[in-house]
Structures are given as structure tokens and as C-alpha cells.
One Martini backbone bead per residue (centre of mass of N, CA, C, O) as a GRO file, in nm:
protein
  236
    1UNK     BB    1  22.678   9.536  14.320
    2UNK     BB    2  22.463   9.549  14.054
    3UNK     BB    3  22.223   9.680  13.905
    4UNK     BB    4  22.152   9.398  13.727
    5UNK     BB    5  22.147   9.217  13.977
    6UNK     BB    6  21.944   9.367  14.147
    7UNK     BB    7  21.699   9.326  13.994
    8UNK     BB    8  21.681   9.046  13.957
    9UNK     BB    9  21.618   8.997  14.255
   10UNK     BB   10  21.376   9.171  14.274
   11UNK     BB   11  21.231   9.008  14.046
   12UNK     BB   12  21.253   8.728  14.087
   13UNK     BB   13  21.052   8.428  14.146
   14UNK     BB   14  20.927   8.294  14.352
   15UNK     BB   15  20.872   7.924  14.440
   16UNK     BB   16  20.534   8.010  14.451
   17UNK     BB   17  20.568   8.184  14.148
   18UNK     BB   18  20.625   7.861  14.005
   19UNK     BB   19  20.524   7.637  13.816
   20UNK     BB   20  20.725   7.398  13.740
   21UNK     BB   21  20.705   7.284  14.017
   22UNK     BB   22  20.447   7.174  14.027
   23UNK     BB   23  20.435   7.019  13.801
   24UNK     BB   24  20.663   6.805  13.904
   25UNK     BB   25  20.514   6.679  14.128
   26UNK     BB   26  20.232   6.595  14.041
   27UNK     BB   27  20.402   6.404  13.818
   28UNK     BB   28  20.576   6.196  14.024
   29UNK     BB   29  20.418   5.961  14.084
   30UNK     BB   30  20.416   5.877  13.782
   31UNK     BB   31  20.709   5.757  13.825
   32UNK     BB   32  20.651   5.577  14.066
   33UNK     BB   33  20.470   5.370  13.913
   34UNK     BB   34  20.651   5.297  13.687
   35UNK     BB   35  20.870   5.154  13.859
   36UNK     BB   36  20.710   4.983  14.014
   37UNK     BB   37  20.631   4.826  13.750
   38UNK     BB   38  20.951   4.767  13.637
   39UNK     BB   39  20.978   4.594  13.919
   40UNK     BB   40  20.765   4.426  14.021
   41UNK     BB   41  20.587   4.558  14.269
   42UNK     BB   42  20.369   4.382  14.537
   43UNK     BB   43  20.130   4.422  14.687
   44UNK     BB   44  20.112   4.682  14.970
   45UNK     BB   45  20.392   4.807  14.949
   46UNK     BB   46  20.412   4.827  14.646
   47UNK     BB   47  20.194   4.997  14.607
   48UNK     BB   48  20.238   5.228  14.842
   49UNK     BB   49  20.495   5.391  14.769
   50UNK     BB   50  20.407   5.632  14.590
   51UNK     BB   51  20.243   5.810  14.829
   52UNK     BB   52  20.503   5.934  14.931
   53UNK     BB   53  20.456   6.171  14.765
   54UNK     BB   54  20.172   6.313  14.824
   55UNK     BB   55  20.331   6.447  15.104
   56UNK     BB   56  20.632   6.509  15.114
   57UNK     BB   57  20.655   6.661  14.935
   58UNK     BB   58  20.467   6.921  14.950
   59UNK     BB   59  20.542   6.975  15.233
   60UNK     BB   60  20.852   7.085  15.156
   61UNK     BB   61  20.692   7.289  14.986
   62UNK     BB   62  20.567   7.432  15.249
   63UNK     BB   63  20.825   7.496  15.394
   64UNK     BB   64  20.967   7.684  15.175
   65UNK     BB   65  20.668   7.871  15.130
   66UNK     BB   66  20.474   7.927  15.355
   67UNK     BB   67  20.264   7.708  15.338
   68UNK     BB   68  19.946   7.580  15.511
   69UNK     BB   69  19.811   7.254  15.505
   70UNK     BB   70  19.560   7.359  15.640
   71UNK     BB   71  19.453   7.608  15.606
   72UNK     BB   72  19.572   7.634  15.261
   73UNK     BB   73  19.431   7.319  15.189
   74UNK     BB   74  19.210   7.247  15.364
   75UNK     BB   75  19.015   7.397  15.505
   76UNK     BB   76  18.810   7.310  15.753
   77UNK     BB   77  18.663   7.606  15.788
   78UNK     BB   78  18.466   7.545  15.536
   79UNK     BB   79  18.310   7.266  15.550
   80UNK     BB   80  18.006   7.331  15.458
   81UNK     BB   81  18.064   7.410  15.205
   82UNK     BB   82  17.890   7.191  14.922
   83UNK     BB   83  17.779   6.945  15.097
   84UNK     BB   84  17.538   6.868  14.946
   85UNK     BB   85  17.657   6.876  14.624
   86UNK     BB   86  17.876   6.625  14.730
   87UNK     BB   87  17.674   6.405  14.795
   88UNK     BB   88  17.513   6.418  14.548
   89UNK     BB   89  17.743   6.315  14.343
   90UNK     BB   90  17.797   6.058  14.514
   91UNK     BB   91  17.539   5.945  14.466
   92UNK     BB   92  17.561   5.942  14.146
   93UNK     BB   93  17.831   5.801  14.118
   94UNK     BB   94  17.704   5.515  14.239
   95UNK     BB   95  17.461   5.481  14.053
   96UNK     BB   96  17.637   5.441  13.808
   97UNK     BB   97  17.878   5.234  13.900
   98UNK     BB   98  17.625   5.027  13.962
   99UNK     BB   99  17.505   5.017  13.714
  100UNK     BB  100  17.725   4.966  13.490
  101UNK     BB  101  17.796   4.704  13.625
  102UNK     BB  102  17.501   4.539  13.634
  103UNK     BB  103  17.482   4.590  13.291
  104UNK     BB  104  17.821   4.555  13.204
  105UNK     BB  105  18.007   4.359  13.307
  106UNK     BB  106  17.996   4.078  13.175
  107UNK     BB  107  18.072   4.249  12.879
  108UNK     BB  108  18.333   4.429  12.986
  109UNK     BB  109  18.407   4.173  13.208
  110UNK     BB  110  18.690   3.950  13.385
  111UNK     BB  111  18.643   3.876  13.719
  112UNK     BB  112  18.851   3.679  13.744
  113UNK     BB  113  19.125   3.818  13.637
  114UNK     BB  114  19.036   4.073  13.838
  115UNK     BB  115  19.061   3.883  14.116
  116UNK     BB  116  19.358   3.816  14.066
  117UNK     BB  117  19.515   4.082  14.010
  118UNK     BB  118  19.431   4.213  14.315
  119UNK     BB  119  19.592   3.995  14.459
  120UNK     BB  120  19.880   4.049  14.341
  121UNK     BB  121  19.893   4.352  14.386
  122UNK     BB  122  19.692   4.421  14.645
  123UNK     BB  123  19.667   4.211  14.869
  124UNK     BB  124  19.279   4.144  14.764
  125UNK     BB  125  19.072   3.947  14.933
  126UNK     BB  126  18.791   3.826  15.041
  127UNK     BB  127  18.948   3.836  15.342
  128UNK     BB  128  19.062   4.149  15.305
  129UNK     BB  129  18.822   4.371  15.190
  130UNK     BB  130  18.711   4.453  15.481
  131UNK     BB  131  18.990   4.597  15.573
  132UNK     BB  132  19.045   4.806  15.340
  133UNK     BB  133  18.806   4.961  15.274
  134UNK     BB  134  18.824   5.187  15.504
  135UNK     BB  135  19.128   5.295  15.370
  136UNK     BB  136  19.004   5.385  15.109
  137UNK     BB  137  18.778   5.552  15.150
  138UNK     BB  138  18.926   5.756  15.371
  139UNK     BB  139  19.226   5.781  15.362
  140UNK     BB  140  19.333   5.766  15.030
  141UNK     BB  141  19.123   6.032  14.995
  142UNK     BB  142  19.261   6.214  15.156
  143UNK     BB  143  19.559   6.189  15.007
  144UNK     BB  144  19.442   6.266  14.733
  145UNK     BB  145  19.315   6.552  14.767
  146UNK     BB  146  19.574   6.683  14.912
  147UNK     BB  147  19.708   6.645  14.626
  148UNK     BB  148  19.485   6.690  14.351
  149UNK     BB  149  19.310   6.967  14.486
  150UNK     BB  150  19.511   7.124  14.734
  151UNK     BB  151  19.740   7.124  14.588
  152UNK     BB  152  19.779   7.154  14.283
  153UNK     BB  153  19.523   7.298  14.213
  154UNK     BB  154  19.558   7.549  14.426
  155UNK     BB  155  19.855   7.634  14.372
  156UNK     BB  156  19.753   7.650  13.986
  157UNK     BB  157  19.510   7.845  13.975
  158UNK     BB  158  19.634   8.133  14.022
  159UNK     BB  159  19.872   8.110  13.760
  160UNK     BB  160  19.690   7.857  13.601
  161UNK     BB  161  19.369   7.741  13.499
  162UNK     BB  162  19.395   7.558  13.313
  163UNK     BB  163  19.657   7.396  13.412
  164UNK     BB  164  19.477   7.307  13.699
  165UNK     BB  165  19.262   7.156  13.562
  166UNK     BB  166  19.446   6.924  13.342
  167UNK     BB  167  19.687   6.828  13.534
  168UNK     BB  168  19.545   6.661  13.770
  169UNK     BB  169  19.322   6.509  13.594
  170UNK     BB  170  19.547   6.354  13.423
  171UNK     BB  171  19.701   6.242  13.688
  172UNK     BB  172  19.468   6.092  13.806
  173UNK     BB  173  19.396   5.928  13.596
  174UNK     BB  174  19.651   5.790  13.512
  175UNK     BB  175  19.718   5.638  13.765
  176UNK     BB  176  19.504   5.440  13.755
  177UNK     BB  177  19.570   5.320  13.474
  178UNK     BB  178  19.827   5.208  13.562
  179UNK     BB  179  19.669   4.948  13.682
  180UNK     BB  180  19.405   4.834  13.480
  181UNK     BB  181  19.495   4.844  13.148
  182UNK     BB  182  19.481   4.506  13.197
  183UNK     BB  183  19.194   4.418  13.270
  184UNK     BB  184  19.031   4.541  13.001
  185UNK     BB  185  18.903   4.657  12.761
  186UNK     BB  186  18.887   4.933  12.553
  187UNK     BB  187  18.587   5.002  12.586
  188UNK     BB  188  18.615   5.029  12.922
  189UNK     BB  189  18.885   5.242  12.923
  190UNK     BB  190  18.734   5.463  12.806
  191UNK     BB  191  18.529   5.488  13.062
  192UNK     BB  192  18.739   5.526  13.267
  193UNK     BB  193  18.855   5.770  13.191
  194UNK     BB  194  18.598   5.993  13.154
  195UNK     BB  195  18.554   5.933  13.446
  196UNK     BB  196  18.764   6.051  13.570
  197UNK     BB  197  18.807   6.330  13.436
  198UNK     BB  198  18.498   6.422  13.554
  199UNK     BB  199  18.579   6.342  13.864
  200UNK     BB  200  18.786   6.560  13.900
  201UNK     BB  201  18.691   6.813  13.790
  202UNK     BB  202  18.439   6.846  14.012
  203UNK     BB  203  18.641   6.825  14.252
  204UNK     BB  204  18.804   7.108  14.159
  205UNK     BB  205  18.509   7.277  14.201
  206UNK     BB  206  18.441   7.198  14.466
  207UNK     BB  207  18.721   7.324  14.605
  208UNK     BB  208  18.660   7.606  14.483
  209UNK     BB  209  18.429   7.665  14.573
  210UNK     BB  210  18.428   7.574  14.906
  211UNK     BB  211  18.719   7.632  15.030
  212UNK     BB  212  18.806   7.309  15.029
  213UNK     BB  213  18.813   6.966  15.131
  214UNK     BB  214  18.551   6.836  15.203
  215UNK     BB  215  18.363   6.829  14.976
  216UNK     BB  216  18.513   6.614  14.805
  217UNK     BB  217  18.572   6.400  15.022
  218UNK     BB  218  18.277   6.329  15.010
  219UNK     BB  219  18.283   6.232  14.718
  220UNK     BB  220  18.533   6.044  14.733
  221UNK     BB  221  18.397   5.844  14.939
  222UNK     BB  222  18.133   5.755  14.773
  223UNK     BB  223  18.295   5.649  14.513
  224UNK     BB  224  18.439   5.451  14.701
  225UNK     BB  225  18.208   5.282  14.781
  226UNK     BB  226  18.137   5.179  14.473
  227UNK     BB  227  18.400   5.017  14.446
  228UNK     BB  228  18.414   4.843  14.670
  229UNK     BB  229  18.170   4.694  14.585
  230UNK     BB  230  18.252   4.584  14.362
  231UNK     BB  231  18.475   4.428  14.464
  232UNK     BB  232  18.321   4.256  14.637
  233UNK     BB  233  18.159   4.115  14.444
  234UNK     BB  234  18.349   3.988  14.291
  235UNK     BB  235  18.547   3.814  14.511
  236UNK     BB  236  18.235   3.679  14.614
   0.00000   0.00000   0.00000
């Protein structure tokens, strides 16, 4: 082997200290949410297809670079830090969230449509929401965090802080926006960027504070209790 061989192997950057595959992984749901909308898959089978990406590649790589999913990107053990401030937040995203749904829901959304949309794409009807509202609230949240705040953000921070705040927080926003943006008004639509990628930042500044994943995940469980709170009120 040569001196320059040598070298090149000795300097190569290990796995774990490549930007490329995080960026990769990050943005792969969004590939699979496009597919499956290209083939008009629906239904909760159709629907949850791309989720399968949020754990199989990320422990993949977790299992190729020696990172630990529970230690190093969930981190239980440190689940009381940040917790007061991560339910006060979620306490205010309900009141935002239910606030501006029963002040302007009626004026900047088709609420037919939207319960129409619901059953259609993710078979969520008067009968079954209140079946689902459970792992929305709780399973869902916690597959989303520990792909978006956990994994993405977790791992994109030490190398690159700027792109780790805001390549997960686009990645987030845009997942949902992919499935609602034909839902409501441009000016709805405006108003739910806002808010998600407002609330992306908040959760990853609260994982990055906390060093867990429980303080987010418990801010987007109270977020997600007023979602399906107004799923139920549209349904109902």
C-alpha cells in the first residue's frame, strides 16, 4: 500500500461523520409520501406506508455507526429536564390551535371537505376517530420525534447547527403540508407553514435543552390533543 493510500484511509471520515447520509435519510420520508401519493394509496395501510422509513433506515444507520437508539438519540434517563417548560408549551399550542380554529375556522376552512379528505385518505370517520386519536396522539408523536428531533436533529447538530435546525423543521413542515395542501384556502395554508415549522424549532430547541427526547414528545402530544380535538369537532 502506498504512503498516499495511507493517508486517504487514515483521514477518511467514518459514517457517522458524513453530513450526505443524515441529509439523505432526513429527506427520504418525503420521497416515499410523494410515491405514495403518485400512486393514490389510501386508506391507513396507503397512508402509513412512508412511516416505515421514520425507524428501518435510521436504525440501520444506528447499527452501522455504533449509536445507540435509546441511550443516544431517545435518552430517558434524563427525561425530567425541561419538562415543566415542554407541557407549558403544549398547553399554549392548544389554546393557539383551538383559539384560531373556533375564531376562524368557519372562514378559512370547508369543513365538509376536510371530513370528506379524512375519510378518503386516511379512513378517519365519526366511527373511528376516537380508535385512532390514541396512536395519533401518543405513538405517532413519538415515531415523529424520534425520527425528527432524535435522529435528524440529534445527529446533524454536532456537524452542522444551522442545517440541523432547519433541514429537519422543513422536512416536518413539509410532510404534513403534503398531505393537507389541498385541504384549505392559500391563506390557511400560509398559516400552517408558520405554525409547524415554528413548532419544529421549539421541539428541537427543547431536545437540545433537555438532552432527551421526552420533553418534546410531551409538547407534541398536548399539540396533538388539540389536532384530533378538532378532527373530532369537524367529524362530529
Amino acid at each position: 500500500m502506498s504512503i498516499m493510500s495511507l493517508s486517504s484511509t487514515k483521514t477518511a471520515p467514518s459514517l457517522e461523520n458524513r453530513i450526505i447520509p443524515l441529509v439523505v435519510l432526513t429527506v427520504l420520508p418525503l420521497g416515499a409520501i410523494g410515491l405514495q401519493l403518485a400512486l393514490g394509496l389510501q386508506g391507513v395501510l396507503g397512508y402509513s406506508l412512508y412511516k416505515a422509513f421514520f425507524l428501518v433506515p435510521p436504525l440501520i444507520y444506528c447499527w452501522m455507526t455504533g449509536v445507540r437508539p435509546v441511550g443516544d438519540i431517545l435518552k430517558p434517563r434524563n427525561w425530567r429536564r425541561a419538562l415543566p417548560a415542554a407541557v407549558g408549551l403544549g398547553v399554549l399550542a392548544i389554546a393557539i390551535f383551538w383559539g384560531a380554529y373556533f375564531a376562524l375556522g368557519d372562514l378559512l376552512l370547508d369543513k365538509v371537505a376536510i371530513a370528506r379528505k379524512i375519510g378518503e385518505q386516511f379512513s378517519v370517520t365519526a366511527a373511528t376517530v376516537l380508535l385512532v386519536a390514541p396512536v395519533t396522539i401518543f405513538a405517532n408523536s413519538l415515531l415523529e420525534e424520534f425520527f425528527y428531533r432524535g435522529f435528524a436533529f440529534g445527529r446533524l447538530v454536532g456537524k452542522n447547527r444551522r442545517l440541523a435546525y432547519w433541514l429537519p423543521a422543513a422536512a416536518f413542515t413539509l410532510q404534513h403540508m403534503l398531505f393537507i395542501h389541498d385541504w384549505a384556502t392559500p391563506s390557511t395554508l400560509v398559516l400552517a407553514v408558520v405554525g409547524l415549522m415554528v413548532f419544529a424549532l421549539v421541539t428541537q430547541k427543547l431536545y437540545e435543552s433537555a438532552d432527551s427526547i421526552v420533553a418534546p414528545w410531551a409538547a407534541h402530544i398536548l399539540g396533538d390533543v388539540a389536532m384530533m380535538g378538532i378532527a373530532l369537532e369537524i367529524l362530529w
